[in-house]
Every structure is written in C-alpha cells, then in structure tokens.
N, C-alpha and C positions, 0 to 999 in steps of 0.2 A: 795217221801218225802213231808211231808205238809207244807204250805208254810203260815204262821201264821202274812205277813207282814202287812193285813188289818186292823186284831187286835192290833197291835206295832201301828200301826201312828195312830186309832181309839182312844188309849190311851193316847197317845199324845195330840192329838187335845185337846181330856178332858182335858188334865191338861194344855195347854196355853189359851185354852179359858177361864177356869175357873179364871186364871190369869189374862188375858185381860180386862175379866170383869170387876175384881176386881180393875186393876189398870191404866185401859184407856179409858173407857167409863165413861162416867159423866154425861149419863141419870139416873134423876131419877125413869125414868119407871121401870128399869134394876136392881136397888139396890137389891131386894129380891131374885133376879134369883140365881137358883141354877143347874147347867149341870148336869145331872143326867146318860147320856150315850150317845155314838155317835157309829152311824153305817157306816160303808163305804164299797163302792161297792168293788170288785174285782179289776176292773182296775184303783184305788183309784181316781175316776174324780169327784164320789159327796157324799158330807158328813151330810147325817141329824143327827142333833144336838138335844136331847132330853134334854129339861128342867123343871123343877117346882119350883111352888112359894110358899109360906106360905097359904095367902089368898086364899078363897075358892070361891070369889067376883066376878061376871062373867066381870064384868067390870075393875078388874086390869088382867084379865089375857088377853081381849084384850089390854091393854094398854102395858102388858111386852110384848106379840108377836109384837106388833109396832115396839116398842123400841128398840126388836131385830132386825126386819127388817131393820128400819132406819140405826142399828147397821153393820149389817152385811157387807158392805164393806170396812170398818176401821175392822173387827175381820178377814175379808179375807186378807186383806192387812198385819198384823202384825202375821198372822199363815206364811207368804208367808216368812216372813223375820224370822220369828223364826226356821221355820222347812227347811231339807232338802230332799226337793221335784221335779220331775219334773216341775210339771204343781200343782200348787196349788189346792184344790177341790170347788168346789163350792159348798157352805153350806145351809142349807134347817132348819130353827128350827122348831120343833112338840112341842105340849105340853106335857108333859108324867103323862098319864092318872093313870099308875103302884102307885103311893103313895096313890090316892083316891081309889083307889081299894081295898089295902091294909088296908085303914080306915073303910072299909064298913065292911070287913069280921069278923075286928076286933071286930066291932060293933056288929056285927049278932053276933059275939061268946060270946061276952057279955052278949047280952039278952038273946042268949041258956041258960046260969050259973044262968039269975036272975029267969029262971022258973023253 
C-alpha cells in the first residue's frame, strides 16, 4: 500500500507557513513572499520550502532569502507547536525559478502569434 504521509504534512507545512508568514513575522523583507510548494524527504527530517516574490529585482529577492533565513527559527518553532510531529523538520527555503519560467514561455508564445 502507498504510503502518501510526505505529501499530507508537505501540505501542511504550506499551509502554516503560509500563515506564519502572514501573521508572525514582521520583516519587511518577507511582505511579498509567497510559498509556492514544499518538498519533504521520506523520513520527514527536512523540508525545503519553495517560494516567489513579485519583483523580478535581483536584489529583493536576496533580501527576501535573508529574511527567510533570519526567519527561519521562529517558522521552525511555531510549525513544532502547530503540527503533530515527531521531531520537527528542518527547513531549507529555494527560490522557485517555476513562475519565471512560466513568464518566458509565455513570452516566446506571444512573439510566435506577433509573426
């Protein structure tokens, strides 16, 4: 039988980080962030956290990876007390490259139609 629990608490995280965000963090580096998807291993010990921003500015999107980082033992802390866990995961943010990607093709497909 498959055993789908990585996916159940990956979703989870989404949705209390996305809250924590929103409602306990009070950098402004942070304000734009949006979680986008989180991966977790098999033996659920660590969780990268994929996010994007609006701006496309190379210099807020070091400033929101800071922000997270800074962030990240207050979001470790309050996943520990929201979820029911063994051993809490240790969280890793990436940038998630998927929405630019997404802009580009769009792009290219556009200028296909304007020729």
């Amino acid at each position: 039988m498959a055993n789908y629990r990585d996916r159940r608490v990956a979703h989870e995280i989404l949705r209390e980080v996305n809250d924590i965000l929103r409602k306990r963090v009070r950098d402004p580096r942070v304000q734009d962030v949006t979680i986008t998807d989180v991966r977790v291993t098999g033996d659920l010990q660590q969780a990268t956290i994929f996010y994007s921003i609006l701006s496309d500015l190379a210099s807020d999107k070091q400033k929101a990876q800071a922000g997270l980082e800074k962030a990240s033992g207050l979001i470790r802390r309050e996943l520990g007390q929201r979820l029911t866990l063994y051993k809490t995961p240790e969280i890793v943010f990436e940038l998630d490259s998927s929405v630019q990607y997404g802009n580009k093709i769009d792009e290219m497909i556009r200028n296909l139609h304007k020729d």
